[in-house]
N, C-alpha and C positions, 0 to 999 in steps of 0.2 A: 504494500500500500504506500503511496506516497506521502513521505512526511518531512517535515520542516524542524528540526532542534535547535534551537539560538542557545549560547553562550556566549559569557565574556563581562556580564554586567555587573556591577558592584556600585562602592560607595570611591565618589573622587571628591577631591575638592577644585574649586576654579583655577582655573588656567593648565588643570591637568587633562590627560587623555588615557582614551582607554580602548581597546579593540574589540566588536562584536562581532560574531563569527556565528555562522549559519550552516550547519549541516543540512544537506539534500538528498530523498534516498526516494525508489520508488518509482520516478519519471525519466523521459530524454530530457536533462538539464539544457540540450542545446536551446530546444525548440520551447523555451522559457524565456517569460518576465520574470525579474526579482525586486522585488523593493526591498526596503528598509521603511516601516511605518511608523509613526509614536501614535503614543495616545498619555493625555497627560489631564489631569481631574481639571475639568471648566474648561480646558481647549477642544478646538474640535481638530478632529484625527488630521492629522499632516504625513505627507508620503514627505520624506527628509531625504531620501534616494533610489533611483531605479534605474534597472538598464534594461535594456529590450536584445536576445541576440537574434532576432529579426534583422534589425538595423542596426545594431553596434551606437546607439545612442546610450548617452547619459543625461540624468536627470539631476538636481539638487533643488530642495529647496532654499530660497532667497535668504533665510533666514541661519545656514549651514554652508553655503557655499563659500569656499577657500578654505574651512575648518574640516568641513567629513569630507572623507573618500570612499568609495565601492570599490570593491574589486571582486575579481571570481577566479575559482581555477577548476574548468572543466573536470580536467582528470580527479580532481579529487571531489569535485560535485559541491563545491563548498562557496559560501560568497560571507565576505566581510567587509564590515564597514569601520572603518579605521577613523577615528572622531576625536582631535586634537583643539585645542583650549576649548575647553568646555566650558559653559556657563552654566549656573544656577537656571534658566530658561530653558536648557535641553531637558532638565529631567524629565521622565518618564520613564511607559513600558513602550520596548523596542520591539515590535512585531517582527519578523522576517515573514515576506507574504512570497506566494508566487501564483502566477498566470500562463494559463496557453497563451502564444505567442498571437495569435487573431485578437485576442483581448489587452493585449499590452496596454493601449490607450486609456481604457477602463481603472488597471492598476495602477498607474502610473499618473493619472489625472485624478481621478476618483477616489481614490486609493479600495477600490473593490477588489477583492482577489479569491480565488477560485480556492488555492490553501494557503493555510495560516501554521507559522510557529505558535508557540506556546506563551513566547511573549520574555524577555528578559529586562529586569528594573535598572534602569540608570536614573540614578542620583547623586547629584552635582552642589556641594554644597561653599557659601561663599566663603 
């Protein structure tokens, strides 16, 4: 069955960084969208990063870009998102979502996704 494991989250404090890492098991990772989603008590849900390997596009949110990166590495089926000076504003829980590639648009604007991680807590504290 196809499943999503995120790892990586803890407690930082500002201006630190930390790496969240997403296990993929179950599908063709090629023929995937990934994000990276939050969701944070009173916000509403924000995709923070996706990639499509459709089109080899990257995504950021305005609020994250120049600080997170995505990355992926097919053979090992795995995508992280590497999230450098952090703010007390990031915290949250960190989705790792994924989508068939027809839907990318959907995950990546929407943040709707077909499967979901389990979710890892980052908190950012000043």
């Amino acid at each position: 069955e196809m499943q999503l494991v995120e790892s990586g989250g803890g407690l930082v404090q500002a201006g630190g960084s930390l790496r969240l890492s997403c296990a993929t098991s179950g599908f063709t990772f090629n023929h995937y969208a990934v994000a990276w989603i939050r969701q944070a008590p009173g916000k509403e849900r924000e995709v923070v990063s996706c990639f499509s390997e459709s089109d080899g596009t990257r995504y950021y949110a305005p609020s994250v870009k120049g600080r997170f990166t995505i990355s992926s590495d097919s053979s090992k089926m795995t995508v992280d998102l590497q999230m450098n000076s952090l703010k007390p504003e990031d915290t949250a829980l960190y989705y790792c979502a994924a989508s068939e590639s027809p839907s990318a648009w959907r995950l990546c604007t929407k943040a709707l996704a077909d499967y979901w991680g389990q979710g890892t807590q980052v908190t950012v504290s000043s």
